[in-house]
C-alpha positions as CSV (number, residue, x, y, z in Angstrom):
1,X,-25.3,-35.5,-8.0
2,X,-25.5,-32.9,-5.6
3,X,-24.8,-29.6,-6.1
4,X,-24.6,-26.0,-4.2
5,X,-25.8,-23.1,-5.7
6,X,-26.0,-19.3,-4.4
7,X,-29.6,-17.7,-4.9
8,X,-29.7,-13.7,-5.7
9,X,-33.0,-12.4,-3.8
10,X,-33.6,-8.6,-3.7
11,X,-35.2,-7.2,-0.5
12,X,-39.1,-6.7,-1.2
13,X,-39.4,-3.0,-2.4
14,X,-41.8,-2.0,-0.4
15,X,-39.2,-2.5,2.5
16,X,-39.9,0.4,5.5
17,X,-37.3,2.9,5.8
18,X,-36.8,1.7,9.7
19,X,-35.9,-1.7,8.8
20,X,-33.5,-0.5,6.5
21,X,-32.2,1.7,8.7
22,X,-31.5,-1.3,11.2
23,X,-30.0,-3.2,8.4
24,X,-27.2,-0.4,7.9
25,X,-26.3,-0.4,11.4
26,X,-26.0,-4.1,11.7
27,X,-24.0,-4.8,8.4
28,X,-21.6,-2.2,9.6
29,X,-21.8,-3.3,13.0
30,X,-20.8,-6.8,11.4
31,X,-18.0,-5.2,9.1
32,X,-16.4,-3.8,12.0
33,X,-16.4,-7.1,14.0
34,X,-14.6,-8.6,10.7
35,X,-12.0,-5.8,10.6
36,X,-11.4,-6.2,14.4
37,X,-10.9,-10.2,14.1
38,X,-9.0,-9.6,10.6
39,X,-6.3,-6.9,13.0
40,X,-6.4,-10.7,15.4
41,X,-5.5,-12.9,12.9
42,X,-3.1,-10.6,11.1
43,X,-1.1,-10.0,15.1
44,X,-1.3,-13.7,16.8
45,X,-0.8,-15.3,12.9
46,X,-4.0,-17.1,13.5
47,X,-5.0,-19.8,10.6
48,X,-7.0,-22.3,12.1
49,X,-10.7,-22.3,13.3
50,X,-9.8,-23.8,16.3
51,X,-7.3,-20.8,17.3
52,X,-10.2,-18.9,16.3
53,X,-12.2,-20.2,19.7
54,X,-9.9,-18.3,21.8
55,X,-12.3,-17.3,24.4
56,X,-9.9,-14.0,25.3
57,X,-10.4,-12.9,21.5
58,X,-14.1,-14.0,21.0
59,X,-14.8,-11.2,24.3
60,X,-12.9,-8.8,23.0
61,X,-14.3,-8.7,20.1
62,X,-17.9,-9.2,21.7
63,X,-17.0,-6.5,23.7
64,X,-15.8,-3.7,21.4
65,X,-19.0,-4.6,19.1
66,X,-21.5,-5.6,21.5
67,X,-22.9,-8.7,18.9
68,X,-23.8,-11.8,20.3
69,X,-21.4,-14.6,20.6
70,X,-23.0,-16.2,17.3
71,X,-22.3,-13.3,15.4
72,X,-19.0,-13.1,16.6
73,X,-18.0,-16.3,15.9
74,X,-19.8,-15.6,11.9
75,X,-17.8,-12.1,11.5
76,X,-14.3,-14.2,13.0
77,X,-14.7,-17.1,10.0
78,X,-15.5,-14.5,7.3
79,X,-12.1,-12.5,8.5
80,X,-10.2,-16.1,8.7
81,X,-11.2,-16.9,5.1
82,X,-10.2,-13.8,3.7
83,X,-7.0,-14.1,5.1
84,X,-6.8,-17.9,3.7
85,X,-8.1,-15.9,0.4
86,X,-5.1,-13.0,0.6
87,X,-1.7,-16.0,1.5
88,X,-3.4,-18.2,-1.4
89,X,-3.3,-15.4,-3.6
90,X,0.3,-13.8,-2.5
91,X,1.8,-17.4,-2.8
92,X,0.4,-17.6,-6.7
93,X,2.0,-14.3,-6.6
94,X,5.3,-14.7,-5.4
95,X,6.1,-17.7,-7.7
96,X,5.1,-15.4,-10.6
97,X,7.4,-12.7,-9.5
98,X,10.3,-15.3,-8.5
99,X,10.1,-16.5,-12.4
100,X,9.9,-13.1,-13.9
101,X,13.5,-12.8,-12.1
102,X,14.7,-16.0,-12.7
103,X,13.9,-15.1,-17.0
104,X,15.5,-11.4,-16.7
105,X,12.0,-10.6,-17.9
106,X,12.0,-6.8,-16.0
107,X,8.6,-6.0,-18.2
108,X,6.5,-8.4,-16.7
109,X,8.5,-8.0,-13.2
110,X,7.4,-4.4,-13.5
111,X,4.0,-5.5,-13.6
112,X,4.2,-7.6,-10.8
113,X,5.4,-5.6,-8.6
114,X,2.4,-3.2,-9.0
115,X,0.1,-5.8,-8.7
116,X,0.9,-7.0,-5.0
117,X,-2.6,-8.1,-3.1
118,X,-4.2,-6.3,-0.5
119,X,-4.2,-7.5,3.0
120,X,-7.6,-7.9,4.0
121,X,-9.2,-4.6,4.9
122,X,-6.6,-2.8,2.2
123,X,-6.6,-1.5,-1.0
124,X,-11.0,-1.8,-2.3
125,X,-11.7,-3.4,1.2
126,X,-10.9,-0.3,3.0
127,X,-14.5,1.0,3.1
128,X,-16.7,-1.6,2.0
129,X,-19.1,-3.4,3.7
130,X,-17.8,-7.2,4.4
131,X,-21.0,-9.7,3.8
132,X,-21.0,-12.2,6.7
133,X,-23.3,-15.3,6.6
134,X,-26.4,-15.8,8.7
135,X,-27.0,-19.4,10.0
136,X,-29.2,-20.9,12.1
137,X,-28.1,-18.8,15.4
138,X,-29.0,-15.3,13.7
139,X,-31.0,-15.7,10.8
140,X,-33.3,-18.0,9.0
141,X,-35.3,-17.8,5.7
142,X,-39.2,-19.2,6.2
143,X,-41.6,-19.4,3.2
144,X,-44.8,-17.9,4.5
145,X,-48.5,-18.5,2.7
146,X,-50.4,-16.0,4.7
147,X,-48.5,-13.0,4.0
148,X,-50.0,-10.9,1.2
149,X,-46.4,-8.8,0.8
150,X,-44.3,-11.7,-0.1
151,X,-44.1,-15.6,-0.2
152,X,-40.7,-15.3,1.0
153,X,-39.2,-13.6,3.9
154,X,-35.9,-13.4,6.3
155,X,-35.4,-13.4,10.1
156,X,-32.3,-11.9,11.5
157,X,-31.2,-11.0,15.0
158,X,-30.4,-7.6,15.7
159,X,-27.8,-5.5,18.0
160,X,-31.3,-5.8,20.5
161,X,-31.0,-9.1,22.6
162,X,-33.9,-11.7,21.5
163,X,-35.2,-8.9,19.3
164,X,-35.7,-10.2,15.8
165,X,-36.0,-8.1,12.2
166,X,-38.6,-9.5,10.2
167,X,-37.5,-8.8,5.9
168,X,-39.8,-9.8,3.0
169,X,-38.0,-10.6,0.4
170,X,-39.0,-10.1,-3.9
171,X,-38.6,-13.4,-5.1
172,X,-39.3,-14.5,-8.6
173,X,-40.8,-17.5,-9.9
174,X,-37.5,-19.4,-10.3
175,X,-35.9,-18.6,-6.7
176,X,-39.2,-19.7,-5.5
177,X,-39.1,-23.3,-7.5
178,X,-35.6,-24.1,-6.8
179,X,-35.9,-22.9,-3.1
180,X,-39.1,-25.2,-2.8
181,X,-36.8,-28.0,-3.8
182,X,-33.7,-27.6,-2.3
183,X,-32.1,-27.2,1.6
184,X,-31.4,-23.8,2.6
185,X,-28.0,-23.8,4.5
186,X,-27.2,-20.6,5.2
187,X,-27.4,-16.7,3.8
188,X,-25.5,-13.5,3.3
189,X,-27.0,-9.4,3.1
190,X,-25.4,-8.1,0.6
191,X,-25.8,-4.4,-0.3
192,X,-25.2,-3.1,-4.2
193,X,-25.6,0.7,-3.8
194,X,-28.9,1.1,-2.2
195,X,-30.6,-1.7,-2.5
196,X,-29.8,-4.4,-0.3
197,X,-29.9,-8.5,-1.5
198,X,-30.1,-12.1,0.2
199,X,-27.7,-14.6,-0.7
200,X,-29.0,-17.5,-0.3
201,X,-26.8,-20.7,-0.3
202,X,-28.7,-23.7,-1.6
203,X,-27.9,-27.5,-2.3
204,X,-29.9,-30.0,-3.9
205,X,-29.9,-33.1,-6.1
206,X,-29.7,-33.3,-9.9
207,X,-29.9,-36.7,-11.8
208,X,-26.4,-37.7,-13.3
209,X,-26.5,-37.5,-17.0
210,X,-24.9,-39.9,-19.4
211,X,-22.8,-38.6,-21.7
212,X,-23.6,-40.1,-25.3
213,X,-20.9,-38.0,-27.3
214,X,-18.5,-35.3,-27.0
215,X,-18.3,-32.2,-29.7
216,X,-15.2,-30.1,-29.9
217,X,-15.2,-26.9,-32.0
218,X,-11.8,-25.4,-33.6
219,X,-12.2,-21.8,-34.4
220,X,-9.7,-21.0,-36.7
221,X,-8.6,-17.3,-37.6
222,X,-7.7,-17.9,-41.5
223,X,-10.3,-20.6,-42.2
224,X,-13.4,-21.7,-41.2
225,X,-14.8,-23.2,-37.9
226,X,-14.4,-27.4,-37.6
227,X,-16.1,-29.5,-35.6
228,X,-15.4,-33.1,-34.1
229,X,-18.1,-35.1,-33.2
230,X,-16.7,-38.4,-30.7
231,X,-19.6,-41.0,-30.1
């Protein structure tokens, strides 16, 4: 069976204060790519990758940013999926709200009603950093046995044309097994106050396992918990 998994790395400690520096002026450089194609989306109803190659929008947005095409075209799927994210979530939404009506329930209409979702880039998104994922074009994570810092680093293009940012990361023992065994796809910088993080998406193969029996457990309020053991 194969399976995908997203691996929490911290970045290495011991991380110069110039390279974080350059970190917070690219992930905001990114997040303002993402709000530009999100404003793109939201005025030509874009909802398709494909409309998303639109070579007048790509430059546009290549020019107000001045990323490279690769990152444009990363910061324009993280804006398209959290548009697909927002009309999923205001269609779940609007039923709710069309059968509060329909059952005269005004309580739970109430509530509704202040519970509208956010366009992308409103409400929390307003000032937040958007995490956009690295792929081959712009970033890459290598395993490295000579460096004394780290096993495990990242390299990421920056806003400087074929100049590269080179990241230890502070693995522990278990990102470093299950990365040894599984296929890196792709990664995300996420930042959690000060401290930034690599999310690293991972897939690999698990042996299916039969399943012999099946236990369901009943916890009951008045009387005791039950059990049903089906072989």
């Amino acid at each position: 069976m194969l399976v995908q998994k997203t691996v929490k790395v911290p970045i290495h400690y011991a991380t110069m204060k110039g390279k974080l520096h350059m970190l917070d002026k690219l992930t905001a450089r990114l997040t303002y790519a993402v709000k530009l194609w999100s404003e793109l989306i939201e005025q030509h109803s874009i909802r398709t990758r494909k409309e998303l190659q639109n070579l007048r929008h790509q430059h546009f947005v290549q020019e107000m940013t001045g990323l490279s095409a690769g990152f444009v075209q990363q910061c324009g799927n993280q804006a398209l999926w959290m548009w697909e994210s927002y009309r999923e979530l205001h269609k779940g939404w609007g039923k709710a709200v069309e059968k509060a009506r329909a059952r005269g329930d005004e309580q739970r209409l109430c509530k509704l009603l202040g519970r509208e979702p956010s366009k992308p880039f409103q409400g929390r998104d307003s000032s937040r950093k958007i995490p956009t994922r690295f792929d081959y074009r712009t970033g890459e994570v290598q395993r490295s046995k000579r460096a004394k810092l780290s096993p495990l680093l990242i390299r990421i293009s920056t806003l400087e044309k074929y100049e590269k940012l080179t990241v230890f990361l502070n693995p522990s023992s278990y990102h470093l097994e299950l990365l040894e065994r599984a296929e890196i796809r792709d990664f995300q910088l996420v930042k959690h106050g000060r401290k930034y993080y690599a999310h690293i998406a991972v897939q690999y193969e698990v042996e299916d396992q039969p399943v012999h029996a099946i236990r369901g457990v009943d916890l009951g309020i008045r009387r005791g918990a039950a059990t049903v053991l089906l072989c």
